[in-house]
C-alpha positions, -999 to +999 in steps of 0.1 A: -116+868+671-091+895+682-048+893+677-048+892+713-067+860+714-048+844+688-015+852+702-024+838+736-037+804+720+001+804+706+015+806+744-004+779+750-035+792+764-066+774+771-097+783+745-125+807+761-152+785+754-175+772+784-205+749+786-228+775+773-203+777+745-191+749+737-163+753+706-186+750+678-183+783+665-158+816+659-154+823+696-133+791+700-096+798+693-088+760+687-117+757+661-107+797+643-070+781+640-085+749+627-068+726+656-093+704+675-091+710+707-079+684+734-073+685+773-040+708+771-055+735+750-104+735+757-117+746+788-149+726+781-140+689+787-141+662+759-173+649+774-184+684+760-168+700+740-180+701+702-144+706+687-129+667+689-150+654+653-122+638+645-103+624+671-142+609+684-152+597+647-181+620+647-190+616+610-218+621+593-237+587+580-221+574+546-220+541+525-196+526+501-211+515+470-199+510+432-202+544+411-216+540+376-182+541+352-159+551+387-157+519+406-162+525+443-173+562+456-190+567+490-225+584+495-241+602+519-270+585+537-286+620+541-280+659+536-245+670+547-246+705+548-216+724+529-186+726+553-193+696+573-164+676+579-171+641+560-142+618+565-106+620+578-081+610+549-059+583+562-029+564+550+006+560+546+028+589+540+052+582+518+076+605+502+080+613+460+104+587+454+085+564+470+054+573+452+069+565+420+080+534+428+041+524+443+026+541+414+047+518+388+032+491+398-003+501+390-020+486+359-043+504+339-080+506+357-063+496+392-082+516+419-053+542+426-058+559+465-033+588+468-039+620+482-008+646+474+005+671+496+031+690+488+063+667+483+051+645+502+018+614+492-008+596+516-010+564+507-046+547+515-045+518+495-037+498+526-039+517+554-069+537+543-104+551+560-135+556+540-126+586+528-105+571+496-139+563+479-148+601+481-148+611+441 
């Protein structure tokens, strides 16, 4: 994928992808620039267009059972091939400060569900998708 491309996805132009080509590989701008792609920004249509895993839930197959000395992990129901997008991580986001004052509260061997990033925390104790049991 060329500067030129690149530079036009940042104006705001559409990706080059078509139904022959539907943005599932390095000739979709969205997909290079690791955005999924939505009406404003794919030529394709959703109906189509391979580049909308998460906002349509397309996960691969996955179960939630208790890990041997971990508590909880989740499992794949088959081969998910290196790359593959598993899970989105949800939660609340929660500044530092608040992070220490959740994390205070936690007694030793309390299932703890926080994913850092930067200075700021997602929270999925609560508010969480599968993706917390990932170890």
């Amino acid at each position: 994928l060329g500067r030129a491309a690149i530079d036009e996805m940042a104006e705001g132009t559409k990706c080059g992808c078509h139904e022959g080509f539907p943005c599932d590989g390095d000739h979709c701008v969205n997909r290079v620039m690791l955005t999924e792609c939505d009406s404003k920004t794919c030529n394709v249509g959703a109906s189509k267009c391979n580049n909308r895993r998460i906002r349509n839930q397309v996960y691969p197959p996955v179960r939630v059972a208790v890990s041997e000395g971990k508590g909880h992990g989740l499992f794949a129901r088959s081969r998910i091939g290196q790359g593959t997008l598993v899970q989105e991580y949800v939660g609340e986001v929660i500044g530092h400060e608040e992070w220490c004052v959740r994390i205070a509260t936690y007694r030793e061997g309390d299932p703890v569900y926080f994913f850092a990033l930067g200075s700021l925390f997602i929270d999925a104790s609560e508010f969480g998708s599968l993706a917390r049991f990932i170890n």
